[in-house]
Structure formats: structure tokens, C-alpha cells
N, C-alpha and C positions, 0 to 999 in steps of 0.2 A: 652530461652536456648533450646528451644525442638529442634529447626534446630541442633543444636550439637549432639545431641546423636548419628547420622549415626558415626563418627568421634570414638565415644566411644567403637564401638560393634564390635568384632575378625570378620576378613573377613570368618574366615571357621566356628566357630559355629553359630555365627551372634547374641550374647551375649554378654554382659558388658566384657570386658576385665576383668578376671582374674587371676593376677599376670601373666602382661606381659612383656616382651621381645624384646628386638631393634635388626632386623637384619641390616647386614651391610648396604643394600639400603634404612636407615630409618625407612620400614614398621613396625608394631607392632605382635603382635602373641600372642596370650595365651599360657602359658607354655605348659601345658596338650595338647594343641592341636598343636604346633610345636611337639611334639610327637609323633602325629598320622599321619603326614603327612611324617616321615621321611621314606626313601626311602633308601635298604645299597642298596651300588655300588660295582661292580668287585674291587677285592683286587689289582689289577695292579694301578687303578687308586686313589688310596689314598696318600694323601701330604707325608707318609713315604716312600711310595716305591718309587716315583718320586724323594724325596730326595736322598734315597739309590740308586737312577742311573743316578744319578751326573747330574737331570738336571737344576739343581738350581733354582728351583722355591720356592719365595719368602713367608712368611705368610701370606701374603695380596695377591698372584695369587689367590685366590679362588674367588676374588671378580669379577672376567674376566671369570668365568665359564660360564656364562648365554651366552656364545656362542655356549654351549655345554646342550644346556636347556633340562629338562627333557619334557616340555611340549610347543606346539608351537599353536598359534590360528588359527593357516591353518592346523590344523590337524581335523579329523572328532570327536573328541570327546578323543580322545585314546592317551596317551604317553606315552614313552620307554626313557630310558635311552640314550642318542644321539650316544652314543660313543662306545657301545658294541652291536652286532646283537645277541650275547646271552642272553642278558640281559631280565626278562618276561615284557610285557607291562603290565601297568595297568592302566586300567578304571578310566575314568575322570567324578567326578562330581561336579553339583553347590552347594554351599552354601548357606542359608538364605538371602546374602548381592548380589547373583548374583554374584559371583566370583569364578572360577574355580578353584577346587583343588584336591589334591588326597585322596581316601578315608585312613583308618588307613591301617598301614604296620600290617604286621602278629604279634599278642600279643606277648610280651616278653615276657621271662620265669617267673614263681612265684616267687617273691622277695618279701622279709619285709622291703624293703625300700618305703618310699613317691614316687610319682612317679617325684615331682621335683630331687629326689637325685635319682633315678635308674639308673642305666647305662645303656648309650646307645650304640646302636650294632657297633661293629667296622665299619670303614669307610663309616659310614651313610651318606646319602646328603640329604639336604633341596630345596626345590623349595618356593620364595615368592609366592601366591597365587596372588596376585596384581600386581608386574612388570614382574613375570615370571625368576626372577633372580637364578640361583642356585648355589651353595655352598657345600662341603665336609668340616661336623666338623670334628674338632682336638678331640686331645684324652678327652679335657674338656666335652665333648658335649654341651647339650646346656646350663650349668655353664662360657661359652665361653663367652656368651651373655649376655650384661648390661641390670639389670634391670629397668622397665619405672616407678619410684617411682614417676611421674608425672602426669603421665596417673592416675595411684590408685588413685591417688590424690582427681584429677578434678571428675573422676568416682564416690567417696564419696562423694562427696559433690553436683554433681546431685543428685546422687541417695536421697540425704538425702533433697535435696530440690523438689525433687518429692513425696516424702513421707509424708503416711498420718497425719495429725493433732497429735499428742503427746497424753495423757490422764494423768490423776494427777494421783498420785498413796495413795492417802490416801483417796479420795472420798469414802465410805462406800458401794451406792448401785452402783449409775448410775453414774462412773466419769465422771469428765467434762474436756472440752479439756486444758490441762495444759498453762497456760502461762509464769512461769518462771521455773527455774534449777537451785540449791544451787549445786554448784562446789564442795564445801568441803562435802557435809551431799548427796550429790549424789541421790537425791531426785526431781521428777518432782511435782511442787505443780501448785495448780489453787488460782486464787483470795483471795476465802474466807478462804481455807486450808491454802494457806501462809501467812492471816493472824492469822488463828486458831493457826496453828502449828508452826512457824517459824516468830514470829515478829521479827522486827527491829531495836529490844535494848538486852541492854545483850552483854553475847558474839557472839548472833547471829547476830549482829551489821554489826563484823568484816567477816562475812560470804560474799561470790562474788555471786550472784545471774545471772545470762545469760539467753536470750531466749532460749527454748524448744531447734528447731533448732542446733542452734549455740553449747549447753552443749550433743547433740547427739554427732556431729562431735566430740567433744571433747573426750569426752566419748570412743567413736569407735578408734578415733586416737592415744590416749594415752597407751601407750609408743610413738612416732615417729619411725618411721622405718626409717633405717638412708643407704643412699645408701653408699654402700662396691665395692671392687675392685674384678674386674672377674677374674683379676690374682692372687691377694694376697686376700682372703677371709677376712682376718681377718684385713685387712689396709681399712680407711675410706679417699674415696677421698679427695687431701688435694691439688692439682696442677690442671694445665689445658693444654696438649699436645698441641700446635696451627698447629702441622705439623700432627701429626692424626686425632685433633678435635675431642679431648675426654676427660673426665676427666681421672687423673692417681692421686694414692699414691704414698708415699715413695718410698718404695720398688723399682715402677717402673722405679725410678729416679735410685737409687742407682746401680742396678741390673738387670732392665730388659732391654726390648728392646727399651726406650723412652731416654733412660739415656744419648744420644747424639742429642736427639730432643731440640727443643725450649719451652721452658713453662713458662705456668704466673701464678700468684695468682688467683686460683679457685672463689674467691671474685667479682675482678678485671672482670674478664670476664665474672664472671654473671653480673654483671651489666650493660657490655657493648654489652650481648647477648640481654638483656633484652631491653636497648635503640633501640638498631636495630630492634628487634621485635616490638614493638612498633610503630617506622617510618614506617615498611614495613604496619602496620596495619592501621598506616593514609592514605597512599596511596588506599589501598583495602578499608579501611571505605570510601574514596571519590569516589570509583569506585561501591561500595555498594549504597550510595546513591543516585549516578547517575541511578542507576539499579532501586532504586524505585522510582525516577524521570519519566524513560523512561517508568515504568511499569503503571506508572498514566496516561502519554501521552500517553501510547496503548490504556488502559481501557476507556478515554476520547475518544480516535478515536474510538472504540467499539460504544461509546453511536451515536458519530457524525454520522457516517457511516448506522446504524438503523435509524437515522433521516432523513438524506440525501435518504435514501433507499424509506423509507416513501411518500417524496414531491416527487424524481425523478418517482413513481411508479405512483403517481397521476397523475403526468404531461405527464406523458405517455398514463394514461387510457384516460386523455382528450383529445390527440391530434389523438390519433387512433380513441375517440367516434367523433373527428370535421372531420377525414376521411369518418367515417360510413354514419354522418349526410350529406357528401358532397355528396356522393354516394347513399345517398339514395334522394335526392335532384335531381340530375341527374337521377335516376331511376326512379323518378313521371314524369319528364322532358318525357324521353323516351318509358315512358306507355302511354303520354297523345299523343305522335306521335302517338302509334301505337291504339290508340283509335281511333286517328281521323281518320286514312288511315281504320281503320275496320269500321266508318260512312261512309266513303267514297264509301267502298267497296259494303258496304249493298245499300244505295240511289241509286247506280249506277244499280245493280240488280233488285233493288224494281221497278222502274222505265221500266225496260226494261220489267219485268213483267208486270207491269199495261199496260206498249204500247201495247206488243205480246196479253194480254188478250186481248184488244179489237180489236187489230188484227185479232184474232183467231176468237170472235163471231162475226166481217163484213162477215169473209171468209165463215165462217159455215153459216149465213144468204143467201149470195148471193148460197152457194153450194144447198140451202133447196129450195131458191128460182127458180134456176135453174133445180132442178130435179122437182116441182111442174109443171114449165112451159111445162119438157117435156113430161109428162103426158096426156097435151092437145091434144083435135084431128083434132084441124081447124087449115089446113097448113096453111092457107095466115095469118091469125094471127099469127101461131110461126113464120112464117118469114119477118113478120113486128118487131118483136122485137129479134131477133137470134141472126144478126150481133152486137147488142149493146152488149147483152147476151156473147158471144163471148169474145168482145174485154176485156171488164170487168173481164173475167176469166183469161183472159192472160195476163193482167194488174196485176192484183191480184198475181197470179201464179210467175210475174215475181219481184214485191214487198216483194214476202219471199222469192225471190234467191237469195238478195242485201247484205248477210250479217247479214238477220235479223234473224235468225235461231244461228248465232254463238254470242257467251255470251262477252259481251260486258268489262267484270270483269276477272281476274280470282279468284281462291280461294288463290293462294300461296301468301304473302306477300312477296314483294319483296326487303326488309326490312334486312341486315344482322348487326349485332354489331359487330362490331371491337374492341373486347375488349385486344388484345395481347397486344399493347401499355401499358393500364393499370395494364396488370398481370405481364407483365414484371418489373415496376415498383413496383411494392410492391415484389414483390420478391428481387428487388433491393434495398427495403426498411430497411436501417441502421443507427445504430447511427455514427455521427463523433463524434472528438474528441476537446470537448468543452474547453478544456484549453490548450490548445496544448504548447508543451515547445519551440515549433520552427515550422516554417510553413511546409508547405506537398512541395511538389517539384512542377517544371510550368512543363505545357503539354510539351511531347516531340514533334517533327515535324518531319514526315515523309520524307526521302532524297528520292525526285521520283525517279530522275535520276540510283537510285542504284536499285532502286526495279524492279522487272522482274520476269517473269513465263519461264517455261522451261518443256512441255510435260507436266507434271501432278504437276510438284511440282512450289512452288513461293518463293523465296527470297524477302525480306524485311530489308529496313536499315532504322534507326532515328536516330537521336540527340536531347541532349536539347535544350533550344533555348541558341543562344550569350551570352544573359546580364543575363542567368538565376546564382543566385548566392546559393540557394536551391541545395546541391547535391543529387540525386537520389541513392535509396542503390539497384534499382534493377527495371524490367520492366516488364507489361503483355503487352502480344500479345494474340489479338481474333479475330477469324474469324467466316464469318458463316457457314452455310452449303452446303455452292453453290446455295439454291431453296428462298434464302431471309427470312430463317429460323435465332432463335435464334444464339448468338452468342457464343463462346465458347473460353475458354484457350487453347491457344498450345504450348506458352512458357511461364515461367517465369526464370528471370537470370538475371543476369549482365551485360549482352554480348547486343551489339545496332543493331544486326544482326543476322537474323535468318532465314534459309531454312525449308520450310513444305514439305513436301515429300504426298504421298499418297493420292492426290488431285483427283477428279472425273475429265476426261478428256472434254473438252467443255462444262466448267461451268462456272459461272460470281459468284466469292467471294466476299465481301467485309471482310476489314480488317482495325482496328483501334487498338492503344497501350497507354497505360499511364503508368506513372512512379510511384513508391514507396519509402517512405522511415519510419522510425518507427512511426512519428505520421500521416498519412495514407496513400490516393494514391491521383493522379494529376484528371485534367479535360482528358476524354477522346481525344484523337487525332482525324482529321476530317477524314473522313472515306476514305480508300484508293479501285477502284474495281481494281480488278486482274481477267484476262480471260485466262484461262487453252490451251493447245491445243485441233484445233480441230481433230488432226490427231496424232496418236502417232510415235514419231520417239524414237528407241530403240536400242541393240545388245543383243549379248548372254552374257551371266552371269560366267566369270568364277566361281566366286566365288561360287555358290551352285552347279556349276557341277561335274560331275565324275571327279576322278583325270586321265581318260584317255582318252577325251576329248583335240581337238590340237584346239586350235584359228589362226586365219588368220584374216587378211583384214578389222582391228580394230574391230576383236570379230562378225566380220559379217560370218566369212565364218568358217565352225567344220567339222571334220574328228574327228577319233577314231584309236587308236593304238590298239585296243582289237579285238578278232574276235568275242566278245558277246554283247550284245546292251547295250548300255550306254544310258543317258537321259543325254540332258542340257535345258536350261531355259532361258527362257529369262530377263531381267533386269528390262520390268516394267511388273507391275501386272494391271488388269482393274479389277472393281466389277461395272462398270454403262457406260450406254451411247453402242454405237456399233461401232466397230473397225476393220479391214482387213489390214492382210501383204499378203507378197506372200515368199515363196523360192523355190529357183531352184537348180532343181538338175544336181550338176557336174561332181561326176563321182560316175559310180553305175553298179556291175554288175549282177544284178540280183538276188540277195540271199547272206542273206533272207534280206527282205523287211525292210524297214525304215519304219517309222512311226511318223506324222505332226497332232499337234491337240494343248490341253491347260491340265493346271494340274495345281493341287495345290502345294504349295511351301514344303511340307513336303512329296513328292512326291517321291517313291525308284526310285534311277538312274542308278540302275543294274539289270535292268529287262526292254521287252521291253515296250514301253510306252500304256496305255490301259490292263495290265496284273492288275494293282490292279484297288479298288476303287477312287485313285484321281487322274486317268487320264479320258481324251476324247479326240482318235485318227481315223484319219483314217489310215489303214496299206496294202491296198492293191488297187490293179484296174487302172489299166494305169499308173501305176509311174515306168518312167523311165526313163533315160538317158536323161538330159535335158530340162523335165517334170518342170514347171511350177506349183505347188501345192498352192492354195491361202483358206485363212483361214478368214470365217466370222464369229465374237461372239456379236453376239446382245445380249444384257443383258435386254434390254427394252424389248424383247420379249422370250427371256432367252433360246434361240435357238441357235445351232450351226452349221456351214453350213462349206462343203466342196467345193474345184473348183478345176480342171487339166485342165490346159489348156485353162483358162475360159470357162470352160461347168461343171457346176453343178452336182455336183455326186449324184445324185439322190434327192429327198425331200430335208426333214431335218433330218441332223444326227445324233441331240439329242435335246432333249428337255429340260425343266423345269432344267436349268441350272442357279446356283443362287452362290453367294459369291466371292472370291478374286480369281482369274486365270492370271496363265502366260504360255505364248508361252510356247513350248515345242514341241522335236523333240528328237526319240533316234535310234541312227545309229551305226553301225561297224566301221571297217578297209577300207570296200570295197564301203564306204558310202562317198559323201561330199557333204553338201549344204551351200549355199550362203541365207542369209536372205535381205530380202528390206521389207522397214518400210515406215511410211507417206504416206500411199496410200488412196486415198479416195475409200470410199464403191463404186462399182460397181452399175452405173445408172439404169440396173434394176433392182436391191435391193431395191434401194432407191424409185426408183416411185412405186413398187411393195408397199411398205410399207408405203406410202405415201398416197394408193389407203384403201391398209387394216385401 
């Protein structure tokens, strides 16, 4: 019974229901505390005055109020009366049960009445605390409302079966805890005392003895409180309204508002409230036990799941320790190479030492021998033995020029591990999914025919295969880096088509895709290469230019309507490799000066180009009147170079030049240039750079 008790305790005190109260949406209330929640409202708005201006609202409209709610859960805390801006708010708090309410209205005046009989302030309104419903009592107040003589009820009879053990009341020192209750002599006795005092002949024969318990309840309950009519005090419910769904007296019938309603024997319908509650309770009992059914099959998967947890963790440690073991396997493998090749290394050395050394004491012999010889002072002897002397030294001399001086070894091993392959792999290293409820999708196939590069960017098409019957719910696309580096995501989607933009120009990609669906991804696709341009073809960019900027000659050719510099830009950007345009200038007359160079995309385009920090221009020196200006950006040397006319405008015009650049040019009114693109770098650039 302990899960009952929420059920028992007032949502605003969050205590045993005391002498509670049915409002009209069902909920319950403690009298006293339907009291302290009551709220009065502007005198326009009470069921009399509405009456008195004919707009005939019913006794029962009150129950449609809660559109008119005093309190709303989208509010911060605070509710007002909905319908008046005069009206004061007041402060919202919780209850013990977690339910919002309103604190007590300002004390009524001193009265010597109970406070169930006090009157309540004219045109008071109520708010349920629980569905938020609100209501204006009648002149009853809250005498309006049927009392819950069932709720008392059940409440008693918790309370008394949570209650402590009984005590005998004749026990002398230390009573002991009572076992029966003589109903008529109102006496709680224990064992021995109800045999002492109260045996069971006589006329205490005829005495009813009850459990402790049981002659409490009694005890407490006796008189029976007998539920009364809200309208007629004094009439005991005796019908049952089926068009209000309420019980009514006499009176109601005869006189009041019910007297054209339908009704039945108050008997009659409890009984068949009783059946129906009942039914409704087998149903909720079978969905109750379902619940502790389900709650054992969780509890069961709790235990399964820490087991499963257990071997899956083991089987894991094992198969990462048969990795370690494999690698370390491979690691003796690849020390005992590199053992051998440092034997090798050393013999090979050792060796050339031992030769040279005895190389080294012939030569220093024959040198010791030869300077003793020339010491002699009889010619015809030294030149009986000179010429052997001689040749001997220049034999010798030409025996350590053979190479035998250079080291035959080196020190560096020339030994590298290639370990990407494997780190890639364990980085790649995941679980699949072992019980899968439907298989993963087949590899897609790349459509060549459709795939293509275009300047810097590449297009890419796939499909699944034919007979795949596996739908894919979506795809990765990876590429690498253009330098045969790792690979990378650049799309993922739905879509079997996909354009890269932003590619390094005169690069060599590979690119491969697989497919997904919820239980995991397909076999990778065979690898597709894609080679970039090696020359870039471009225009101008409306799109990031000044708005007064004019295009021409599919955006190759710009003029300006302004008489102040404008900037535009070109369409593609470079951050790698080395690229040259040229433009020509078409009509110019001399002031002020235009300006050809590169800039960053975030670059002001009303200033001229080269005034902030993300331009590099050149803006002056032989430009003019159908002037030739060509533009070099090596990025691999991170240099920027000018030409007019093909002749180099001095050095280099900037240096240490790093990140993402576009063409750019900013001109007037009195400006116009023509861009051309796809030009190869200028042949001595090239072999210049070639040489560097």
C-alpha cells in the first residue's frame, strides 16, 4: 500500500487529505487549503453581474474558465488574473508534491466561525493546482463542493494500518502489545489480561472481541459520517443524476436544477460504478504485470549485458595482445635485419682497416727505406738500385689513388620503415557489426565516363552495381592530397555526384567512394586518379566585385562607371604550384593609374588595389595604352614577379608570399582591360628555375 500514499496527500500542503473536497475537474483539495489558494476577482467578472447583463451564461460556464487561467506553465513563475491588466499578480510557488500553486490570499477578517463555515470573499475564484483549471464560486463558496467521504475513508484506514502496534490497557507496569478489542467494554486487552480480566463465559460470552486494528477503525469511525447534499444540507443522498454524474437528494428532484434530468437508484449505480471500476482495474492489473514482467527482462538484461561486457572486453584484450604479439614478432624480424646489415657494415670496415694498415706499414717501410738509401754517398751504388727505387714509389703512390683512401662503407643505414600502411590501419582499426539485421550495401562503381577535372576542380559520378539489391542510405567520397598523402572525406550525402572545387593546380589526386547504410559501410571503390590543370583557365568574378564594375566578353574584359578605383577579382584562387596570365590594356588615359597584381578574397574593392594589407600590386611604370601587363605567382618560391611588355619590371616584387590568392585588378571610368588565361610560365622563368 506504500505506492498509494502519493494519491492520499493535498497537492498544495503535501499532507493526508483533510476533510477534502471534489472540484469540478475531479481533483481533490483540502478544505483549509482550497481556502488559502482562493484568489477574489474584479466584480465585472462574477456569474451575477454576467447574469445581470443578459449574457446568459449557464451554472456550469464556469467550468470553460480555464481558458481564462489564472496561471500558465509558459509563464516564468508569476500569474495574474488573465482577463484584467488591473488585476495584482501574484507569486507562484511549489508544493511539497512539486505542484504549482498560489500562495494564501490576504487573511479574512476575525470571525468566530470554523473556518470550514467562514465566508468566503465575494466573487473569489479557484485555480486546480494540477490541471491549472479555474473557476468563480457562487455565493456557496466552497459548501458548493461535495465532500470526498471516500478519500477520509481509505486515508483512515492507511493511516491505521501504518500505525504503531496497539498496547493493552490493563497491563500494570510494561504493557504488552494488545491482541484483541471487546467492542461493547471498549477495552484493548493482551493474552493473559483477556484471560485475567475478560474470560469467555458469563455474560462476557456474549461480548464481540475484533483485532486491535480492526476495533481502532471502529472506534475512530463511529458515528459513520454520512454524505449530505451541497444544495440541501440537510437531505442525504438518495438518487444518482446520469446527465451531471452526481449523486442528488430529494429536494434536487423536486425543486432544483436536476428535476428534468435523468436518474437512477443511487444503489443501482453504485454497483455498476463499482463493476466498471473493477474491469477498468483488470485491464491496468494486466498492464501492471506486464510492467513487472518487462522490469525483470530489463533487470535480466542488466545482469546479461555486464557478462557479455566481461567476455567481449577479454576478447578484445586478446586480440589487440595477438596484434602486439604480431608486431612485436615483426619487430625481432626487422632488428635482426638491421643487425645483420650493422655486421655487415662493421666486416666491411674492419677489413678495409686491416688492408690500409698494412698498406700503410709497406708504404712507411719502403718511405724509411728510401730515405736511408738517400743518405748514401757512393753514386754508382745509388744508381744501380734508383730506378727500381723509383718505380716502386710510384707504384705505390699510384696504389693509394685507386680509391683506396675512400671508405668503402658508409655510416648511414640505408634502411627506411615504411610504416604508413600499418598506422593507417589501426587507426582504421573498428568494430563491425556482428549480428547485423540486414547486410551493409555492395561497393558502388565508379561511372569514368562522367568523371572529369576542369582547372582546379574534379567532378565525380557512381552508381551501385545492377543486381545490387542492398539500398544504400547515403555515400563517402575521399580523396587525397594531390602528394599521395592520406586520404580524406569531402562529401558525404545521398546525392551519386559530386563536384570538389579548390583543388591544387597540376596535381595527380586519387579518389575512391563507398556506400552506407545503418548496419555499416560497403568495400571501398577501386581507386580513381584525376590530374588537375596544368595551366589555369579563368574570368572575372562578378560576384565579389564592386557593384560598379561593367563585364564584357564572357567577364574577360572590366571597365568601371565610377571615377574612383574599384577592385575586381578573379574566379579562381591558387595557394600551390606557379601560374601566369597576362591583360591588356584597352583604353587608358593616363590618370590615374590602374593597378595588376593578386589579393585576398576578403580584399576592400573601393580603394585602389595595394592600399591595405591584402593586396600585392604593381601600380605604375610603362603602363599604357595597350601595354601588355603579365603577372607571375610562384608559390613554390612564394615570389611575385611583374612583366610589361615581356621585360621584367625589375627583380622580384614581393617576396615570402604564402596562402590563398586571386587575380586582381582595380581601375576607373577611364580604365579597360581584357584578361587571357592558360598561358604557360615564360621559358626563362622556367629554365631560370630549373637551374635554381
Amino acid at each position: 500500500m506504500e505506492e498509494m500514499e502519493e494519491e492520499l496527500k493535498c497537492p498544495v500542503c503535501g499532507s493526508f487529505y483533510r476533510e477534502p473536497i471534489i472540484l469540478p475537474c475531479s481533483h481533490n483539495l483540502c478544505q483549509a487549503c482550497a481556502r488559502n489558494i482562493l484568489v477574489q476577482t474584479p466584480e465585472s467578472e462574477s456569474p451575477q453581474s454576467r447574469r445581470a447583463s443578459g449574457s446568459g451564461v449557464s451554472d456550469y460556464d464556469y467550468l470553460d474558465l480555464d481558458k481564462m487561467s489564472l496561471y500558465s506553465e509558459a509563464d516564468s513563475g508569476y500569474g495574474s488574473y488573465g482577463g484584467f491588466a488591473s488585476a495584482p499578480t501574484t507569486p507562484c510557488q511549489k508544493s511539497p508534491n512539486g505542484v504549482r500553486v498560489f500562495p494564501p490570499a490576504m487573511p479574512p477578517p476575525a470571525t468566530h466561525l470554523s473556518p470550514a463555515l467562514a465566508p468566503v470573499p465575494r466573487n473569489s475564484c479557484i485555480t486546480c493546482p494540477q490541471c491549472h483549471r479555474s473557476l468563480i464560486l457562487d455565493d456557496r463558496g466552497l459548501r458548493g463542493f461535495p465532500k470526498n467521504r471516500v478519500l477520509e475513508g481509505v486515508i483512515d484506514r492507511y493511516q491505521q494500518s501504518k500505525a504503531a502496534a496497539l498496547k493493552c490497557q490493563l497491563c500494570e507496569k510494561a504493557p504488552k502489545e494488545a491482541t484483541v478489542m471487546c467492542e461493547q467494554c471498549d477495552v484493548f486487552y493482551c493474552d493473559p489480561c483477556r484471560l485475567r480480566c475478560h474470560p469467555p463465559r458469563g455474560p462476557l460470552a456474549k461480548h464481540r472481541l475484533v483485532p486491535p486494528a480492526q476495533g481502532r477503525v471502529s472506534r475512530r469511525l463511529s458515528p459513520r459520517k454520512v454524505s449530505t447534499c451541497t444544495d440541501h444540507e440537510l437531505e442525504n443522498h438518495s438518487m444518482y443524476c446520469v446527465q451531471c454524474k452526481m449523486p442528488v437528494c430529494y429536494q434536487c428532484l423536486e425543486e432544483g436544477k436536476h428535476s428534468s434530468h435523468e436518474v437512477k437508484a443511487l444503489g443501482a449505480m453504485w454497483k455498476l460504478h463499482k463493476s466498471q471500476l473493477s474491469q477498468a482495474l483488470n485491464g491496468l492489473s494486466d498492464r501492471a504485470k506486464e510492467a513487472k514482467e518487462f522490469l525483470v527482462q530489463l533487470r535480466n538484461m542488466v545482469q546479461q549485458i555486464q557478462e557479455n561486457s566481461v567476455e567481449f572486453e577479454a576478447c578484445l584484450v586478446a586480440q589487440c595482445d595477438a596484434l602486439i604479439d604480431a608486431l612485436n614478432r615483426r619487430k625481432a624480424q626487422l632488428l635482426a635485419r638491421v643487425n645483420k646489415e650493422h655486421e655487415h657494415k662493421l666486416k666491411v670496415v674492419r677489413d678495409q682497416i686491416s688492408h690500409c694498415t698494412v698498406k700503410l706499414r709497406q708504404t712507411t717501410g719502403l718511405m724509411e727505406y728510401c730515405l736511408e738509401v738517400i743518405k748514401e754517398n757512393d753514386p754508382s751504388g745509388f744508381l744501380q738500385i734508383s730506378d727500381a727505387l723509383i718505380r716502386r714509389v710510384h707504384l705505390t703512390e699510384d696504389q693509394w689513388g685507386k680509391g683506396t683512401l675512400t671508405p668503402r662503407m658508409t655510416t648511414d643505414f640505408d634502411l627506411s620503415l615504411d610504416n604508413s600502411p600499418l598506422l593507417q590501419s589501426i587507426h582504421q582499426l573498428d568494430f563491425v557489426q556482428m549480428k547485423a539485421s540486414s547486410p551493409v550495401p555492395a561497393t558502388p562503381i565508379l561511372q569514368l565516363e562522367e568523371c572529369c577535372t576542369h582547372n582546379n576542380s574534379a567532378t565525380l559520378s557512381w552508381k551501385q552495381p545492377p543486381l545490387s539489391t542492398v539500398p544504400a542510405e547515403g555515400y563517402i567520397l575521399e580523396l587525397d592530397d594531390g602528394n599521395g598523402g592520406q586520404f580524406r572525406e569531402v562529401y558525404v550525402g545521398k546525392e551519386t555526384m559530386c563536384t570538389v572545387d579548390g583543388l591544387h593546380f597540376n596535381s595527380t589526386y586519387n579518389a575512391r567512394i563507398k556506400a552506407f547504410n545503418k548496419t555499416g559501410v560497403s568495400q571501398y571503390s577501386k581507386t580513381l586518379v584525376l590530374q588537375t590543370s596544368e595551366v589555369a583557365w579563368f574570368a572575372f568574378d562578378p560576384g565579389s566585385a564592386h557593384s560598379d564594375i561593367i563585364f564584357s566578353n564572357d567577364n574577360l574584359t572590366v571597365t568601371c562607371s565610377s571615377y574612383d578605383d574599384r577592385v575586381v577579382l578573379g574566379k579562381t584562387g591558387f595557394s600551390k604550384g606557379v601560374h601566369y596570365w597576362e591583360l591588356t590594356v584597352d583604353r587608358y588615359d593616363n590618370h590615374p593609374d590602374p593597378a595588376f597584381g593578386v589579393a585576398r578574397i576578403d580584399v576592400m574593392k573601393d580603394v585602389m588595389l595595394g592600399k591595405d594589407d591584402k593586396a600585392w600590386a604593381i601600380t605604375e611604370g610603362g603602363i599604357t595604352k595597350g601595354a601588355t601587363i603579365g603577372v607571375l605567382l610562384d608559390l613554390n618560391r612564394k615570389t611575385l614577379t611583374f612583366f610589361i611588355n615581356d621585360e621584367q619590371q625589375g627583380p622580384i616584387a614581393f617576396e615570402n608570399v604564402e596562402g590563398l590568392f586571386f587575380p586582381a585588378v582595380s581601375l576607373n571610368r577611364n580604365v579597360q582591360v581584357t584578361l587571357h588565361t592558360g598561358l604557360p610560365v615564360p621559358d626563362f622563368y622556367s629554365s631560370r628555375a630549373s637551374i635554381a
